[in-house]
C-alpha positions in Angstrom: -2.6 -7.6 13.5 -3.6 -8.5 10.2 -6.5 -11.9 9.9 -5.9 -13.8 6.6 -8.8 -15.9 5.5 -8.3 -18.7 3.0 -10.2 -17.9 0.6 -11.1 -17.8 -3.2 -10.7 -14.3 -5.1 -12.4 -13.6 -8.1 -10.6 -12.1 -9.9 -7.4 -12.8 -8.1 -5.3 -9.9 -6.5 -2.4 -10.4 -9.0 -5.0 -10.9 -11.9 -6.4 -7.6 -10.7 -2.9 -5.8 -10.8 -1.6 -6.9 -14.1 -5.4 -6.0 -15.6 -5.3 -2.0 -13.8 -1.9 -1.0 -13.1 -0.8 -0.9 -17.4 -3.4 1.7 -17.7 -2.2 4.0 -15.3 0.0 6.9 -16.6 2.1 6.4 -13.5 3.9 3.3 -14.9 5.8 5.8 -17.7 7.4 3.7 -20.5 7.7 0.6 -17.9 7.1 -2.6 -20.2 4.1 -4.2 -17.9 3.3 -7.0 -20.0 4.6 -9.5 -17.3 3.9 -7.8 -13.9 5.6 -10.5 -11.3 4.4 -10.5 -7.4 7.5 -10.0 -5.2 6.0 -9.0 -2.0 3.2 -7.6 0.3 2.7 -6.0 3.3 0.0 -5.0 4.6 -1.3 -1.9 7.8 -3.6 -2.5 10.7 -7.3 -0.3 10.4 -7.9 0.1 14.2 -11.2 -0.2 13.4 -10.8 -3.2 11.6 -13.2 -2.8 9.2 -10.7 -2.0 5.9 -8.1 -4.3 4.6 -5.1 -2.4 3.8 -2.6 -4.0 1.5 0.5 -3.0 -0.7 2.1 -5.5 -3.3 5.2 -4.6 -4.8 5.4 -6.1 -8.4 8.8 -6.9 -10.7 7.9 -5.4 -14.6 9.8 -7.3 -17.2 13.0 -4.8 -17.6 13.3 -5.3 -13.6 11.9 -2.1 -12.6 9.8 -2.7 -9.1 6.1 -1.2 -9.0 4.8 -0.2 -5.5 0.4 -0.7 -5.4 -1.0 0.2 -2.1 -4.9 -1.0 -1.9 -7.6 -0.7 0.3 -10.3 -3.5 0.3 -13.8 -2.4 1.6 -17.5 -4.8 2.2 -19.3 -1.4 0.8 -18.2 1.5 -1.4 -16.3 4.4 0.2 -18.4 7.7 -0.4 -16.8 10.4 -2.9 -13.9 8.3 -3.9 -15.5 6.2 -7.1 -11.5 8.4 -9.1 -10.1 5.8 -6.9 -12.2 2.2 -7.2 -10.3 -0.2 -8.9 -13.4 -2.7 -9.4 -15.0 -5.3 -6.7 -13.7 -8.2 -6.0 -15.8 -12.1 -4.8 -14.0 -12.8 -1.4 -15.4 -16.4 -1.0 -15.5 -15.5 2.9 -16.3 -11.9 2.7 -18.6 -11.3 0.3 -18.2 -8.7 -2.6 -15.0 -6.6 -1.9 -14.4 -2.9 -2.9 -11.4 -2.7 -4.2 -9.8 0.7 -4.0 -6.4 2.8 -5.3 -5.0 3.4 -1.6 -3.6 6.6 -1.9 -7.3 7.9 -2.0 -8.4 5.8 1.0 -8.2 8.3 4.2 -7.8 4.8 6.2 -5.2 4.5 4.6 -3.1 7.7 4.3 -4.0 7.4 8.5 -2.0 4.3 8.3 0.4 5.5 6.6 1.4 8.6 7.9 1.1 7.0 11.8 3.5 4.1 11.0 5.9 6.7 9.8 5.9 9.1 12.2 6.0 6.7 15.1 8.3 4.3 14.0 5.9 1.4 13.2 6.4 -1.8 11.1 3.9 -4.2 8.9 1.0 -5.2 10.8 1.8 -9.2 12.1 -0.7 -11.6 10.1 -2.6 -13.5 11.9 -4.1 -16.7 9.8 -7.6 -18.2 10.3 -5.9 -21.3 9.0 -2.6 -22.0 11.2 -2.1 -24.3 8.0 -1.7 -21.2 5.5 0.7 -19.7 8.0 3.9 -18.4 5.6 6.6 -16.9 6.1 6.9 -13.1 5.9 9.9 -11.5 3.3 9.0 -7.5 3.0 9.3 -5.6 6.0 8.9 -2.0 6.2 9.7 0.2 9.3 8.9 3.9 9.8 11.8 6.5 10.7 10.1 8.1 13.3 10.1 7.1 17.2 7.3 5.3 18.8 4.7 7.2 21.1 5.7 11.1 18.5 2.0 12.2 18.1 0.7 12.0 14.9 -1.4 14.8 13.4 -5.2 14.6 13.3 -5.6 13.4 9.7 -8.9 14.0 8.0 -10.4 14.8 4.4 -7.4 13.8 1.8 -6.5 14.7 -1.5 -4.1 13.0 -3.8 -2.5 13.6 -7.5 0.2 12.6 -9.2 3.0 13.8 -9.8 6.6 12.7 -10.6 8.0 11.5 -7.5 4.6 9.5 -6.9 1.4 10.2 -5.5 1.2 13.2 -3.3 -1.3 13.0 -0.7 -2.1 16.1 1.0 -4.1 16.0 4.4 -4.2 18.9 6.5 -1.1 19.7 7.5 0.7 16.5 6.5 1.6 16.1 3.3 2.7 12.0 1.9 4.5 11.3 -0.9 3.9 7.6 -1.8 6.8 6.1 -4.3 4.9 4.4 -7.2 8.2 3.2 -9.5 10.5 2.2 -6.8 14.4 3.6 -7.1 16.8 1.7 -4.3 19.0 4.8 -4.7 16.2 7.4 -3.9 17.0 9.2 -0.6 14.5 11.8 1.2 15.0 14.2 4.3 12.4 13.8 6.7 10.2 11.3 7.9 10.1 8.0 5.7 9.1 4.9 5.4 12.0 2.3 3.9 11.3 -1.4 3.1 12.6 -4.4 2.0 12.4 -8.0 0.1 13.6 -10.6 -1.5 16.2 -9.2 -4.0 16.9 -6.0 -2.3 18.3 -6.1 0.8 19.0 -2.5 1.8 16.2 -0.9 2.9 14.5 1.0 -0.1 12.6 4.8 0.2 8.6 3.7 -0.2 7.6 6.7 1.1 8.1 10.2 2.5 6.1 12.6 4.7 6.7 16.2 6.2 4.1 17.9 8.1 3.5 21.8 6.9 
């Protein structure tokens, strides 16, 4: 279960995006200029100590964007490739805001809601009053209670298909430039959202 605060961000999440994600060679020939928020969903840290959030964003020819970030209260060690910038969480405190696919919390998310079948983490509000409702679900291919492989250090590059995140013996592919006709063998993870009703291919995994 996910807690959302309400709370002032400096700079906003979706001022954040359309500032980072144009500079990133990932986006190809995508026109950026007008990055629009379509959705969110976001992963439980069992620890609960790491947010760990992916917007999907609408570019101006219609082409969808997937972001997966990690939000921190201190820097993660050996990972400054993959800081964003911080972020003022008016509850929080300064935020580290990171480029998920380099976050081993993350890639642990990841790869255990695919391979046992899991969905979004539930949101949980601290305000009943900002409750909302929720339109992107995602849901894992696997079945629930397959054991998940240990996941530890994690590297990640890019490469056409999107990043490729290699830990251990499991090896992610996260989509960055979303294709509703993409199809993968394996394990995935398939989502959807307001405008695209059949599930969608966000990411893959196969274990080595």
């Amino acid at each position: 279960m996910a807690l959302i605060y309400s709370a002032q961000l400096k700079p906003s999440k979706i001022d954040l995006l359309r500032e980072w994600v144009p500079g990133q060679s990932w986006v190809g020939s995508t026109d950026t200029s007008g990055l629009e928020h379509i959705g969110a969903y976001r992963f439980d840290d069992p620890a609960g100590e790491v947010g760990i959030e992916t917007h999907l964003l609408r570019a101006v020819d219609g082409t969808i964007l997937q972001v997966p970030l990690t939000y921190r209260a201190a820097p993660l060690v050996d990972a400054d490739a993959f800081l964003i910038r911080t972020m003022d969480h008016s509850v929080l405190g300064e935020r580290w805001v990171y480029d998920a696919c380099g976050d081993p919390v993350y890639v642990r998310a990841l790869a255990t809601t695919i391979i046992a079948g899991g969905s979004e983490a539930t949101l949980e509000f601290a305000n009943p009053d900002d409750a909302r409702e929720v339109t992107t679900h995602v849901v894992g291919s696997g079945a629930a209670g397959s054991d998940v492989p240990e996941i530890g250090a994690a590297t990640c590059s890019s490469a056409a298909e999107g990043a490729k995140i290699s830990a251990g013996t499991t090896e992610l592919t996260v989509v960055r430039v979303v294709d509703p006709e993409r199809t993968s063998g394996g394990f995935t993870l398939t989502g959807t959202w307001p405008g695209q009703a059949d599930p969608a291919v966000l990411a893959s995994l196969r274990i080595a």
